[in-house]
C-alpha positions as CSV (number, residue, x, y, z in Angstrom):
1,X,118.5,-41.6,61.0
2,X,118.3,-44.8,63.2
3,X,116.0,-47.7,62.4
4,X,114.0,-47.1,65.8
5,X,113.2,-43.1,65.0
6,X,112.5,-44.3,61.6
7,X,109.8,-46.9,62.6
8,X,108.5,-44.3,64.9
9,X,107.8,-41.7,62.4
10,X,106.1,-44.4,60.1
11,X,104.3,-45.7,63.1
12,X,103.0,-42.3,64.1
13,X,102.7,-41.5,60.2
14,X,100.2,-44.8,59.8
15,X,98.3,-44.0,62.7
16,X,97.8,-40.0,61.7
17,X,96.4,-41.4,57.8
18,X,94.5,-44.1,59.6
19,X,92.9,-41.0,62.1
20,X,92.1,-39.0,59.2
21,X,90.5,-41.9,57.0
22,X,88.5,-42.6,59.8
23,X,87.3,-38.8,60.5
24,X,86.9,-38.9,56.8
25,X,84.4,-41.6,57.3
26,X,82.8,-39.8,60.3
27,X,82.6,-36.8,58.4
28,X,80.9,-38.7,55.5
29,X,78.3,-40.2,57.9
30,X,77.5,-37.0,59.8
31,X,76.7,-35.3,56.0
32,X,74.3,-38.4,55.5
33,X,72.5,-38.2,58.6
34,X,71.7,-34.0,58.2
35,X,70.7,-34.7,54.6
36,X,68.1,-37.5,56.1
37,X,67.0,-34.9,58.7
38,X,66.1,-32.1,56.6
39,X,64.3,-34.6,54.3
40,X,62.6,-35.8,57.6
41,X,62.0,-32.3,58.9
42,X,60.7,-31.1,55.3
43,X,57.9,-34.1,55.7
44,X,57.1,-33.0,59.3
45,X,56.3,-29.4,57.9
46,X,54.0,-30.9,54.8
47,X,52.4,-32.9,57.4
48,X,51.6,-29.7,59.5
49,X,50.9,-27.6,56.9
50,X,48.1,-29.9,55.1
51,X,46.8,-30.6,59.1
52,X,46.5,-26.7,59.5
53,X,44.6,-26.8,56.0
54,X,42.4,-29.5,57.3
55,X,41.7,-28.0,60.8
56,X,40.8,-24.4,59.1
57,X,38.5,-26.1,56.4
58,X,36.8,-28.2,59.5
59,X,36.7,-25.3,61.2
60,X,35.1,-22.9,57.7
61,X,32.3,-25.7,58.1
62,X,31.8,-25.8,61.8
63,X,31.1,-21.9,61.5
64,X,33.2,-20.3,64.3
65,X,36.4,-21.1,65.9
66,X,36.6,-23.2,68.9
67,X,40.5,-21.9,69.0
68,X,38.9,-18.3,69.1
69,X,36.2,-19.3,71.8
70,X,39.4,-21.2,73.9
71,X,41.6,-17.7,73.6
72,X,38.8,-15.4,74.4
73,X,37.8,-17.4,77.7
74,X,42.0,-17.4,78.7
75,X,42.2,-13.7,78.2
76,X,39.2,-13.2,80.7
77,X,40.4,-15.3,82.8
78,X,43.9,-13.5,82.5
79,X,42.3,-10.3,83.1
80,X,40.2,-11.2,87.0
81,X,43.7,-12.9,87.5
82,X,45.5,-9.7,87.1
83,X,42.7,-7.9,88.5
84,X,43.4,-10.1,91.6
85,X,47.3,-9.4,91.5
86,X,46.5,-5.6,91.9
87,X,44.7,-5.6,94.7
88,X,47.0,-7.8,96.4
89,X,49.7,-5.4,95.3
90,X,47.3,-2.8,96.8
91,X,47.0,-4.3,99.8
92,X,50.7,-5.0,100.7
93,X,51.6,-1.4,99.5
94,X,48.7,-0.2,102.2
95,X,50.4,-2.7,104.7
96,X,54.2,-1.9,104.2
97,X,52.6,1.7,104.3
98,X,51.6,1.6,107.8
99,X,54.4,-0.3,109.4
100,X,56.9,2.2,107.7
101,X,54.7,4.8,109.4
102,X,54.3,3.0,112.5
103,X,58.4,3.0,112.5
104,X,58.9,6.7,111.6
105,X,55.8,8.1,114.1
106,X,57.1,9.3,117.4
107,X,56.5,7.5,120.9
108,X,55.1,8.9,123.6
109,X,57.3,9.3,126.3
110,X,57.1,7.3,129.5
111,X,55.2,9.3,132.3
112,X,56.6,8.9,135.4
113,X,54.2,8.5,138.3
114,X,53.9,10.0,141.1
């Protein structure tokens, strides 16, 4: 084999195990950082699980649920807003209606005077 192909080979050959050391290393790092997130993300849920426990005892003492009170007044309000959408509806279906009539209804004839 001649000298040039041969320090080609060990050229390319250097720079493949260089690659792969350094994907090595890459790999090593991205394997850190998810074990640090799921640590971090194990905290978040302690943290929202003992302020869930907090907010319910608060809310044991307080005697009723201002949660409960907010949902009740949105599903009211949900309900005279769909209430509202109806008759809209009701009103364009009324109005399409009569211009599809309007359409399909004969017209008189012109009279001819004489």
């Amino acid at each position: 084999m001649p000298i040039k192909k041969q320090k080609n080979y060990e050229k390319i050959e250097s720079l493949l195990i260089e690659n792969f050391v350094g994907l090595q290393k890459a790999m090593t790092n991205l394997s850190i950082k998810f074990e640090m997130l799921a640590d971090n993300i194990s905290k978040l849920l302690e943290v929202l699980e003992l302020s869930a426990k907090n907010y319910l005892e608060k809310e044991k003492i307080n005697g009723g649920s201002d949660i409960e009170k907010r949902i009740n007044l949105l599903i009211e309000q949900n309900k005279a807003i769909a209430e509202g959408l109806l008759l809209i509806d009701d009103v364009l279906r009324r109005k399409e209606k009569q211009q599809f009539n309007e359409k399909i209804a004969p017209k008189p004839l012109p009279t001819k005077e004489i």
